[in-house]
Each structure stands twice: as C-alpha cells, then as structure tokens.
C-alpha beads as a LAMMPS data file, in Angstrom:
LAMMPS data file: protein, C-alpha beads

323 atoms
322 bonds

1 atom types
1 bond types

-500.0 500.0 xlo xhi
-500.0 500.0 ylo yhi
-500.0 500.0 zlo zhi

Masses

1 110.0

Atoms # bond

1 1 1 -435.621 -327.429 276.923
2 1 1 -434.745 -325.266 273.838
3 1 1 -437.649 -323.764 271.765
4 1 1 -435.156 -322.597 269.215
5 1 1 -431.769 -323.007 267.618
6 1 1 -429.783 -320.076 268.329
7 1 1 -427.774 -318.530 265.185
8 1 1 -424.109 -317.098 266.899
9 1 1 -422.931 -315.184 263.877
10 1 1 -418.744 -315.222 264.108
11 1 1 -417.044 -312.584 265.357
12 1 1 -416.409 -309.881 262.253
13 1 1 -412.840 -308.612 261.995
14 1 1 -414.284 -304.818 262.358
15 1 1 -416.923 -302.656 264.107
16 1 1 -419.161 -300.261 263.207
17 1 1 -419.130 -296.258 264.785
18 1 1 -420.359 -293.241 264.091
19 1 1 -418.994 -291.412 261.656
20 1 1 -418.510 -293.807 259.460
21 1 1 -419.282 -293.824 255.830
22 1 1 -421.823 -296.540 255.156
23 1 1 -423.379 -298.127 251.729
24 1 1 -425.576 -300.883 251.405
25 1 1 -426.846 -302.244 248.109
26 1 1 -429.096 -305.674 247.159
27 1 1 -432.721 -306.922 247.710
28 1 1 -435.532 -305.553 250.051
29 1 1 -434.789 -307.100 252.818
30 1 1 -430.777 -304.706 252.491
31 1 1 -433.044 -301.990 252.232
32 1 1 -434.992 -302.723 255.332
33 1 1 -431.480 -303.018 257.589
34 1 1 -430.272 -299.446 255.859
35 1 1 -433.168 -297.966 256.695
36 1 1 -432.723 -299.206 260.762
37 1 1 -428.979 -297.406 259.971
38 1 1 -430.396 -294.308 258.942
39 1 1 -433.087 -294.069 261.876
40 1 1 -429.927 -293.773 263.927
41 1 1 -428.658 -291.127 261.902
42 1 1 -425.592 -293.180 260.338
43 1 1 -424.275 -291.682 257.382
44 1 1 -425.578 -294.343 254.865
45 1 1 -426.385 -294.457 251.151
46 1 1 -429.173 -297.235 250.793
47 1 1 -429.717 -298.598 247.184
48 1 1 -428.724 -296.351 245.511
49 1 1 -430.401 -297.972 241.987
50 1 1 -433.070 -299.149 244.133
51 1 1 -433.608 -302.584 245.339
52 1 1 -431.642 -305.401 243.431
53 1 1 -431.820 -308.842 243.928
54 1 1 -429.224 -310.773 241.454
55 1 1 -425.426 -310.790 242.127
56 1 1 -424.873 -309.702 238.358
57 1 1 -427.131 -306.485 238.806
58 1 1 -425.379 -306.537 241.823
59 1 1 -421.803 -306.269 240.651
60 1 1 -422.882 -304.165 237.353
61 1 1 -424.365 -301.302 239.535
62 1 1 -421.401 -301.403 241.715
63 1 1 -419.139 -300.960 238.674
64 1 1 -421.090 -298.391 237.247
65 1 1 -420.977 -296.415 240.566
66 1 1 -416.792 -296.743 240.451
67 1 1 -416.690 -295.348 237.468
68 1 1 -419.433 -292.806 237.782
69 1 1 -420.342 -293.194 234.539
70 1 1 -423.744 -291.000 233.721
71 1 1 -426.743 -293.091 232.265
72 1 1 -427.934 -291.031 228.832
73 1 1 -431.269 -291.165 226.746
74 1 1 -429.940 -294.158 224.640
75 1 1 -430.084 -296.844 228.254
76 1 1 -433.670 -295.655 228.622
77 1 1 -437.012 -296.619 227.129
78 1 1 -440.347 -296.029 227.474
79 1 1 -443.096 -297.707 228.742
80 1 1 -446.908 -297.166 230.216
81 1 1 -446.111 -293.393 230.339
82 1 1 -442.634 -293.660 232.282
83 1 1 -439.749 -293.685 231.019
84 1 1 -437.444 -296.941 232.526
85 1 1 -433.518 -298.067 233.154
86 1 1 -433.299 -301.807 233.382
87 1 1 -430.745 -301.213 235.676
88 1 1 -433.282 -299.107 237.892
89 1 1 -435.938 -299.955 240.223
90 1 1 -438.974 -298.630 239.316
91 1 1 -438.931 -295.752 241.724
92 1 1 -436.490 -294.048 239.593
93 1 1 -438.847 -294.062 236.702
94 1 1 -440.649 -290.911 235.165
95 1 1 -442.604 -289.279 232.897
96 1 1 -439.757 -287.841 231.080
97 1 1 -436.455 -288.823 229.641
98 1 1 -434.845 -285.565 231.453
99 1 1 -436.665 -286.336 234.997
100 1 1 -435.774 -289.843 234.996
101 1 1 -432.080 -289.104 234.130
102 1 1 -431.706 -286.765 236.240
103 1 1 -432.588 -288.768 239.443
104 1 1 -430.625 -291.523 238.329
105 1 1 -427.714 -289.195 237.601
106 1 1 -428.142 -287.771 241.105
107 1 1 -428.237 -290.789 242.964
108 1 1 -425.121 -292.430 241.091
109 1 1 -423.138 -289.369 241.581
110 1 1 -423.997 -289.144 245.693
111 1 1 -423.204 -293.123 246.039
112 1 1 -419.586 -292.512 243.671
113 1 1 -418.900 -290.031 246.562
114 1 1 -419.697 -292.272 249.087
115 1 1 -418.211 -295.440 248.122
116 1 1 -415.012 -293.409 247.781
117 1 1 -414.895 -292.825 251.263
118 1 1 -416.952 -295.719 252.308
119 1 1 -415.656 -297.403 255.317
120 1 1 -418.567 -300.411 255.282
121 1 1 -420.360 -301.812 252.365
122 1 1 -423.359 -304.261 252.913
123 1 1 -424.111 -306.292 250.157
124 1 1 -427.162 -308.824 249.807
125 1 1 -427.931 -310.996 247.085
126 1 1 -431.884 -312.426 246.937
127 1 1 -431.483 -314.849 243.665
128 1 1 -429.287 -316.348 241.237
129 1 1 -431.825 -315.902 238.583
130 1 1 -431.488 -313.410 235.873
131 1 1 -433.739 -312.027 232.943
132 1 1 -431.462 -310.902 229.557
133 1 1 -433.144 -309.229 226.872
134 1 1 -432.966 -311.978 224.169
135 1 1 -431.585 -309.175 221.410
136 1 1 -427.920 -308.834 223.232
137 1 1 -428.109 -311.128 226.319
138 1 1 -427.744 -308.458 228.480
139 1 1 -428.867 -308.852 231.962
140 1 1 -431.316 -306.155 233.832
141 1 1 -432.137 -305.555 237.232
142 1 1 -436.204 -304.848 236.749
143 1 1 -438.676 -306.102 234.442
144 1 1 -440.592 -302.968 235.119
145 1 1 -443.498 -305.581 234.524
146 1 1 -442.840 -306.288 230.735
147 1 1 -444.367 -309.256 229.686
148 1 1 -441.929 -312.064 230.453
149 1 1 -441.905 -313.162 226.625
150 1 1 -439.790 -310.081 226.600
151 1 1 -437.216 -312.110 228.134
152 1 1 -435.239 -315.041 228.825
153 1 1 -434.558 -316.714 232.256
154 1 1 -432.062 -318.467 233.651
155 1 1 -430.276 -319.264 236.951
156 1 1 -426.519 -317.937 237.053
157 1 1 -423.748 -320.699 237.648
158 1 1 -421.507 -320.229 241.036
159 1 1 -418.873 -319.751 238.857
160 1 1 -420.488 -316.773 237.034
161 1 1 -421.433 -315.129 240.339
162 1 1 -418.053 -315.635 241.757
163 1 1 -416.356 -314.049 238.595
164 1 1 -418.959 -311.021 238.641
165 1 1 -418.291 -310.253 242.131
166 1 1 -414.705 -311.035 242.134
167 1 1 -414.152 -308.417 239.693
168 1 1 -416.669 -305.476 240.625
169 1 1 -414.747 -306.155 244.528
170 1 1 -411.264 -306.035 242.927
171 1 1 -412.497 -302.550 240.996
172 1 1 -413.782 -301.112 244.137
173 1 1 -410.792 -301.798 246.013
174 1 1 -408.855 -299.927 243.158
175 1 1 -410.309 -296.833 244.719
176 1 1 -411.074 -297.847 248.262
177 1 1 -408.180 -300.171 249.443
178 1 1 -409.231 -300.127 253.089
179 1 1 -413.201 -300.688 252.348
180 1 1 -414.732 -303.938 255.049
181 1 1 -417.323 -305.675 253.049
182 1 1 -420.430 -307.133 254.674
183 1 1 -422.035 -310.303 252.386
184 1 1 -426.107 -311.125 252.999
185 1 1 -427.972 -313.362 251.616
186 1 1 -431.753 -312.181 251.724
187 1 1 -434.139 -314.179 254.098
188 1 1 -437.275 -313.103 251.584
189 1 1 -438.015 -317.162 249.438
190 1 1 -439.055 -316.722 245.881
191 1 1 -442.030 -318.717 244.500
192 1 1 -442.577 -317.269 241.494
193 1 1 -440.919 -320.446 239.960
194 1 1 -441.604 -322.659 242.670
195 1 1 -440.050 -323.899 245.685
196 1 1 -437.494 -326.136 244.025
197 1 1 -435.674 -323.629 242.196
198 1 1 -436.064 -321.103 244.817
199 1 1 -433.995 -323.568 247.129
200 1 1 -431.274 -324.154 244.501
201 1 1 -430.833 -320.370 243.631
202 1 1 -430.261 -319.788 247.139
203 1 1 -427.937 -322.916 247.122
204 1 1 -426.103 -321.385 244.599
205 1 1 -425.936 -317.876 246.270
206 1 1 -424.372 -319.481 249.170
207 1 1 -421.828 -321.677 247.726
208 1 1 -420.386 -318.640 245.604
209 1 1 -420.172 -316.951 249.043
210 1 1 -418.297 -319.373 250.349
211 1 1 -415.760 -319.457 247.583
212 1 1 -415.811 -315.928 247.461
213 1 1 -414.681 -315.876 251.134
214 1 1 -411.913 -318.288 250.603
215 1 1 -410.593 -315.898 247.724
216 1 1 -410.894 -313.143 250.124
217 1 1 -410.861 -313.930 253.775
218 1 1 -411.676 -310.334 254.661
219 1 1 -414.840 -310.552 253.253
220 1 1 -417.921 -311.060 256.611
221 1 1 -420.718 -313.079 256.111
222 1 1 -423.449 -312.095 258.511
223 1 1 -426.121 -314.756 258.777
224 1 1 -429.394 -312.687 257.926
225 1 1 -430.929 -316.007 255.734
226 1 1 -430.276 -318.677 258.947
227 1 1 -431.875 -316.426 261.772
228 1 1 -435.244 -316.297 259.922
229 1 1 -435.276 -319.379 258.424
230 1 1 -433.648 -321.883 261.613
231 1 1 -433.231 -319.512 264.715
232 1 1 -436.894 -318.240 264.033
233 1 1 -438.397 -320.717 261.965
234 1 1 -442.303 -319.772 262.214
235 1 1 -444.724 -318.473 260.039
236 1 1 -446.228 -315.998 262.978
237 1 1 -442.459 -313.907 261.826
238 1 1 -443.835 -313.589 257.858
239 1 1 -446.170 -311.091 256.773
240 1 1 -449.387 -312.301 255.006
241 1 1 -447.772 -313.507 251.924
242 1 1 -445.749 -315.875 253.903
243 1 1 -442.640 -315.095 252.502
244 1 1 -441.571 -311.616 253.360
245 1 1 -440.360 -311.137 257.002
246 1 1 -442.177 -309.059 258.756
247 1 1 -441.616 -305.726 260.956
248 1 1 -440.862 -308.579 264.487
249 1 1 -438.366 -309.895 262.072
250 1 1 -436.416 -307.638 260.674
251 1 1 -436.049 -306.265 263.777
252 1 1 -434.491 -309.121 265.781
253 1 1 -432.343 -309.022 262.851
254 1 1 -431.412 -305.844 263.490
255 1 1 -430.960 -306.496 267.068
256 1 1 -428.638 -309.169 266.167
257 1 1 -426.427 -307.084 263.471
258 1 1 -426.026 -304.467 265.888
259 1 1 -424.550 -306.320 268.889
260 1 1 -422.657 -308.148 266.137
261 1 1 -421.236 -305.137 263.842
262 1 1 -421.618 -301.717 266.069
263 1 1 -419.038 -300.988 268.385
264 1 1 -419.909 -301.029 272.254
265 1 1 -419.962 -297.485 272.810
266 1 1 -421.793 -296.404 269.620
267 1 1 -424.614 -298.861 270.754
268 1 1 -424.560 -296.879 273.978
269 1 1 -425.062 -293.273 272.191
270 1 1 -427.887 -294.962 270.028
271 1 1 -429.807 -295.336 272.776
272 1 1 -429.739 -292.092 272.976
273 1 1 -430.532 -290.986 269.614
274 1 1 -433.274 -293.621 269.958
275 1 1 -434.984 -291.567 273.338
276 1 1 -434.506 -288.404 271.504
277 1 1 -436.412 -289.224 268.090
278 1 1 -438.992 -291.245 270.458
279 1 1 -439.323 -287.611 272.334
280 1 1 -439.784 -285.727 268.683
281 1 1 -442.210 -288.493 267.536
282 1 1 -444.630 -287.737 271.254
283 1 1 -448.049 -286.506 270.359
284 1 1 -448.843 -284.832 273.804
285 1 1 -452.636 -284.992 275.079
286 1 1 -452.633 -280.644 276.250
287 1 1 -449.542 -279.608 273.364
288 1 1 -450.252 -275.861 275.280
289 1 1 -449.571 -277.519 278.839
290 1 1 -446.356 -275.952 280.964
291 1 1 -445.523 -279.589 281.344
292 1 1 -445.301 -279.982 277.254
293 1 1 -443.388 -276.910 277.112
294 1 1 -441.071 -278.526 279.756
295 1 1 -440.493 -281.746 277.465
296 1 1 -439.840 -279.932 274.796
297 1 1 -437.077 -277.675 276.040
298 1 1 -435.746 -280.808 277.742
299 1 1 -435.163 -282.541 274.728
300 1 1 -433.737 -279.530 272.292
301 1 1 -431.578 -278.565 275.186
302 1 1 -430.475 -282.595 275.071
303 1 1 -429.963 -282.028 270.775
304 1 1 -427.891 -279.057 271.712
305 1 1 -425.597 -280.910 273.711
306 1 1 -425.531 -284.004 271.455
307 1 1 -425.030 -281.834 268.346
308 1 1 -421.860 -280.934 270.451
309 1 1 -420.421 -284.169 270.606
310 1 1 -421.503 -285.050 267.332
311 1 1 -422.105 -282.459 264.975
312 1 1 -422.555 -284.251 261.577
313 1 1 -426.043 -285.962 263.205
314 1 1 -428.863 -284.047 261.120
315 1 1 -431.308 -283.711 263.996
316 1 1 -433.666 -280.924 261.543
317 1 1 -436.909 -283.114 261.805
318 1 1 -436.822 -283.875 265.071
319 1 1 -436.157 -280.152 266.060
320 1 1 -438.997 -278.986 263.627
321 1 1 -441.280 -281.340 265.691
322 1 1 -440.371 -280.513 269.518
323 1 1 -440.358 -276.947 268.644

Bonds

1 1 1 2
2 1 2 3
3 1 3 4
4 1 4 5
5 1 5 6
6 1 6 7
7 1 7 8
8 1 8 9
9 1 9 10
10 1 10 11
11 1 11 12
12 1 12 13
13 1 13 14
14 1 14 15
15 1 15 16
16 1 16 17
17 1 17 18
18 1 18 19
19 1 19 20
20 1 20 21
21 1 21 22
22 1 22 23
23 1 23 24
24 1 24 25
25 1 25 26
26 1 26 27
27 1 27 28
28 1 28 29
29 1 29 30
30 1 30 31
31 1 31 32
32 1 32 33
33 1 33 34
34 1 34 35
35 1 35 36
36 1 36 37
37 1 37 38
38 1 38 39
39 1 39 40
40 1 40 41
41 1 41 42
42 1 42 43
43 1 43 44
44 1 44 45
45 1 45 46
46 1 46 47
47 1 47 48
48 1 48 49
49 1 49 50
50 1 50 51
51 1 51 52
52 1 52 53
53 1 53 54
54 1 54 55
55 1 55 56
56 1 56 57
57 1 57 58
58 1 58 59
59 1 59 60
60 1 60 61
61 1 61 62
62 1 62 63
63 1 63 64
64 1 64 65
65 1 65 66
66 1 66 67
67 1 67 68
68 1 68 69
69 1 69 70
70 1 70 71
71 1 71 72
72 1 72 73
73 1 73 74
74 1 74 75
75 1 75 76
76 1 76 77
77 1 77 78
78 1 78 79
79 1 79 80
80 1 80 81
81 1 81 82
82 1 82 83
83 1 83 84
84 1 84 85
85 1 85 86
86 1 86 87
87 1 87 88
88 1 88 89
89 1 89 90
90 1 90 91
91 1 91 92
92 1 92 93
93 1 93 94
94 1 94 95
95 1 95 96
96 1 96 97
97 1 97 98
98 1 98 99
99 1 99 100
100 1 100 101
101 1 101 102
102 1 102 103
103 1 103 104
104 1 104 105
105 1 105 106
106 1 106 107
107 1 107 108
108 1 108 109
109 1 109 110
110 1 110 111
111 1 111 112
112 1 112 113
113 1 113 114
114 1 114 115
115 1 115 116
116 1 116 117
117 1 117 118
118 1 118 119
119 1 119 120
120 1 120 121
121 1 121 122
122 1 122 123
123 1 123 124
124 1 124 125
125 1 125 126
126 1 126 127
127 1 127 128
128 1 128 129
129 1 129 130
130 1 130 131
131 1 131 132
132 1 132 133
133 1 133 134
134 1 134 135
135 1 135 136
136 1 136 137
137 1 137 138
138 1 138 139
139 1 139 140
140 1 140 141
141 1 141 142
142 1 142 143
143 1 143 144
144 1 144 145
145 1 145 146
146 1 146 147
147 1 147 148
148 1 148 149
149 1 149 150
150 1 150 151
151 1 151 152
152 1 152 153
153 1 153 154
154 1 154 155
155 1 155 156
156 1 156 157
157 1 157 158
158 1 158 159
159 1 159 160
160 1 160 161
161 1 161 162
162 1 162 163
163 1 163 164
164 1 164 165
165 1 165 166
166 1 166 167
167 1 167 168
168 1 168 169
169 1 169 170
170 1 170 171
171 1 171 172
172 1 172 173
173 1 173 174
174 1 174 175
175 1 175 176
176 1 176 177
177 1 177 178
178 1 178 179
179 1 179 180
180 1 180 181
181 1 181 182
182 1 182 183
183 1 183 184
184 1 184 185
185 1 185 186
186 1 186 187
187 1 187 188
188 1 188 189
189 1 189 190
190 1 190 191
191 1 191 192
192 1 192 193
193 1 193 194
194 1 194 195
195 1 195 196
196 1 196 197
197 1 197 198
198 1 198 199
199 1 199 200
200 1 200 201
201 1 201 202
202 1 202 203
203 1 203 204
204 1 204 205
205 1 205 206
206 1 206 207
207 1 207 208
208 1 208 209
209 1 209 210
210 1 210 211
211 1 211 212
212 1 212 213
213 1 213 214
214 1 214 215
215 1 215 216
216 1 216 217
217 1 217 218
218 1 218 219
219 1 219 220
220 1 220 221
221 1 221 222
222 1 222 223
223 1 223 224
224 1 224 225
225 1 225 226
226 1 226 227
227 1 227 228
228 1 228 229
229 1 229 230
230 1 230 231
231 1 231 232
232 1 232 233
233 1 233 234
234 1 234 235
235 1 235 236
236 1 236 237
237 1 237 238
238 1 238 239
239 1 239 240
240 1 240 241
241 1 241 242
242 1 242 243
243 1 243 244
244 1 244 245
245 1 245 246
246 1 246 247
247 1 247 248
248 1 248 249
249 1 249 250
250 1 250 251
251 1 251 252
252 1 252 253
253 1 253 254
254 1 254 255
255 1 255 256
256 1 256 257
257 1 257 258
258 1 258 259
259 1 259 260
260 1 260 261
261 1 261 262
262 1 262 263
263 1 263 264
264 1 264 265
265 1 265 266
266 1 266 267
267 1 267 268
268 1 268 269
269 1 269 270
270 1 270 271
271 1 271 272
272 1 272 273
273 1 273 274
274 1 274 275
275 1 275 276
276 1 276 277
277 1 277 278
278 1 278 279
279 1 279 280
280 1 280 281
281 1 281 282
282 1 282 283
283 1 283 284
284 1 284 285
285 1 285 286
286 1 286 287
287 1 287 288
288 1 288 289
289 1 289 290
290 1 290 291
291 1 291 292
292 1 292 293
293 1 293 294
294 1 294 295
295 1 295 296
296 1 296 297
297 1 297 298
298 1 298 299
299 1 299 300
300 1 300 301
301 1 301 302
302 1 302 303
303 1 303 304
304 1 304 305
305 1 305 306
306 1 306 307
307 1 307 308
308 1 308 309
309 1 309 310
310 1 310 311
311 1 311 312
312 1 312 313
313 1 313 314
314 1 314 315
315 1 315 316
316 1 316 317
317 1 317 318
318 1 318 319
319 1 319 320
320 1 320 321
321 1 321 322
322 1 322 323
C-alpha cells in the first residue's frame, strides 16, 4: 500500500557540474534552493533584486540586468526613513539615496556579469497578481508596506505573462545563446486574497508555462509546486503559518532537484564538500585536545587537496574555523 503519490520529474535535457555559472531569480521559496547551491559552493547569483514573486517583476528585472542599466535617484523614493526601489526587495533599502543605490548598482552589475556567462538560470514565479501605481500603471515588485490604497491590483492574463517572458527570454538569449533555463512555480499558497484566487493565480502561472514550453521546447519545468502539494501533501511539512514549507521540505526538494539536475559525479564530490563544511561547523568538547588538533589537520590537509582539483571552491570560512 502507497502512503504517497510519487512526483517523477522528466528527465531535463542538461545536467548540472561544477563550475558552472548559475543564477536563480523569483519568490522565497527560489531563494531557499540557491541558497542549498551555494552551501555546496556552486558559483550562483541568488536574487539578485531580492525575492520576486510576479512573472512581470520577473521578466522586468531580468531585462534590466541584460542591459545593465544603473537605477538613479529619480526610481527611488522615500519612505519611514529608507529610501525604496519598487523593483527592490526591501533588503536593498537604506537610509540614504547614495547607500541604497549603490547596493542596488552593485548587485545588478555582479548578476549582468553572471548572466553573461550563465550556463543555468532558475526561474520561479509565486503569483500572477500584480500591484501598479495608479499614476502610470506601472507594475512593482514590493509594496515596501505602503498602504494598499496606494495601489491597484489585479491578476495578469496568461497571455500577458507569456508575452513578458517570451520577450525578456528572447533578450537574454541575444547575449547568452547557449543559456538552459529552469521554470518553478513556488510551492508557498497565498491567502492574502483568499483561497480562490490564490488557486486561479497559480492556474494561470501554470498554463503560461505550458505555452511557454510549447514556444520553446528547451525550456525545463521542474515540479517544485506538485512535490509539496501531492507527493507530500501534509500539514506536519508547513511551518506554523501553514503555508510556507518548512526546513523537511525544502529539503526533500532539494534532494529531488539534485538527483534530477546535478550530474552523477558532481553529486559524488558534494558529498564531499558536505563532510568537509560538517568538519568546519564541529564544536569539539576539549578544542586543546591532541585528538582536536588531529581533526583539524585532517580536514585542511583534505581542503588542500580539494582546492587542487578544484580551485575556484572558496573554502575561507571553513579554513578560518578548523584553524
């Protein structure tokens, strides 16, 4: 007897290794996966506007990035002491105009270089709603907790999110011709406008995937949303709020998009970056004991010789702690 329904994501037309070039941009839960990337020392650029959740943020952030076009004092504003982009998550706000340009300037400029040279991109789209700033209709990514008379909502069409996409994909390509693109649709369920809508915005999300796809066979779907929601299926995989995933989760997802998307062999030398950050992160009972002292030249010796093989991996931390 089955206690589950097993989700086989299709074979993707690529695999992952190191040193690759990775980027991944979208919701929270695209965030969470980079972050399981760059535990294993990948060379990834995670969100690079911070976390986004609608396919038109989406595509404009991508666009910008191609172009590398810097923001100026004009696209900001200001607001309970900060100073905002509405293209920006909050964590790029700051007190000052200059600050706050300059890490969004910073962090545009690192993700142009890498989606030059990108060999992977991982994009994940949460919602097809959108807020526009009644004024000029323009969409933005964050709210940055304005009150919502400040805006107008409304759920984007398939077609709309298809065209958006379309064209920031067919501008990337323009400058990457060889880039594999990864499409996710986020597992986290909105309720902020109840569970009706939430279930037609994803709807949406995943019927302009599916055209998308047909457009562009190349393009992977990997099937983040139907492991949580029909492989796992139970609230004992949610944090408290019952709608975010929690650590379990996200990590059988990540079990999942690794035997999926990584290559056989770089699997194989993750395990070993895994024993050696699980070495640096050891808090030793007697730190002064000869059998400490032992560890710890057992594992720098075993950096050494992995720094050989691979010597882009940025083992500094881990160093730092076992010496």
């Amino acid at each position: 007897m089955k206690f589950s329904t097993p989700v086989v994501p299709t074979k993707p037309p690529f695999q992952i290794e190191y040193g690759q070039k990775l980027i991944s941009i979208g919701s929270c839960f695209s965030e969470n996966i980079g972050q399981y990337f760059q535990k294993f020392k990948f060379d990834i650029v995670i969100n690079p506007f911070g976390q986004q959740y609608n396919p038109s943020s989406i595509a404009y952030a991508l666009e910008r990035i191609i172009e590398n076009r810097p923001y100026t004092a004009p696209e900001l504003f200001q607001h309970n002491e900060q100073f905002h982009s509405f293209d920006h998550h909050s964590d790029y706000s700051r007190p000052t105009e200059e600050e706050t340009l300059s890490t969004i300037n910073e962090n545009l400029a690192a993700a142009h270089r890498q989606l030059k040279q990108a060999d992977v991109l991982f994009l994940t789209f949460g919602t097809a709603h959108i807020f526009q700033l009644p004024e000029n209709g323009r969409t933005v990514s964050n709210c940055h907790k304005m009150p919502a008379k400040r805006f107008n909502k409304r759920m984007l069409s398939v077609d709309e999110i298809t065209e958006t996409i379309d064209g920031a994909i067919a501008k990337l390509k323009a400058i990457n011709k060889d880039i594999k693109i990864v499409l996710t649709v986020s597992p986290v369920r909105y309720f902020a406008f109840g569970i009706e809508e939430n279930t037609l915005s994803k709807s949406l999300l995943f019927v302009a995937i599916q055209q998308l796809k047909q457009s562009m066979p190349e393009l992977y779907y990997f099937p983040a949303y139907e492991i949580v929601m029909d492989e796992l299926r139970d609230y004992r995989y949610f944090a408290e709020d019952m709608l975010h995933p929690n650590y379990q989760t996200t990590n059988y997802v990540w079990e999942v998009l690794q035997n999926t998307l990584i290559e056989r062999q770089t699997r194989q030398v993750m395990t070993e970056v895994e024993e050696i950050i699980s070495a640096a992160n050891h808090r030793p009972r007697n730190p002064n004991s000869d059998a400490h002292r032992a560890f710890q030249e057992k594992y720098l010796n075993k950096i050494l010789k992995f720094k050989q093989d691979y010597p882009e991996f940025d083992f500094e931390k881990e160093i730092l702690s076992l010496g």
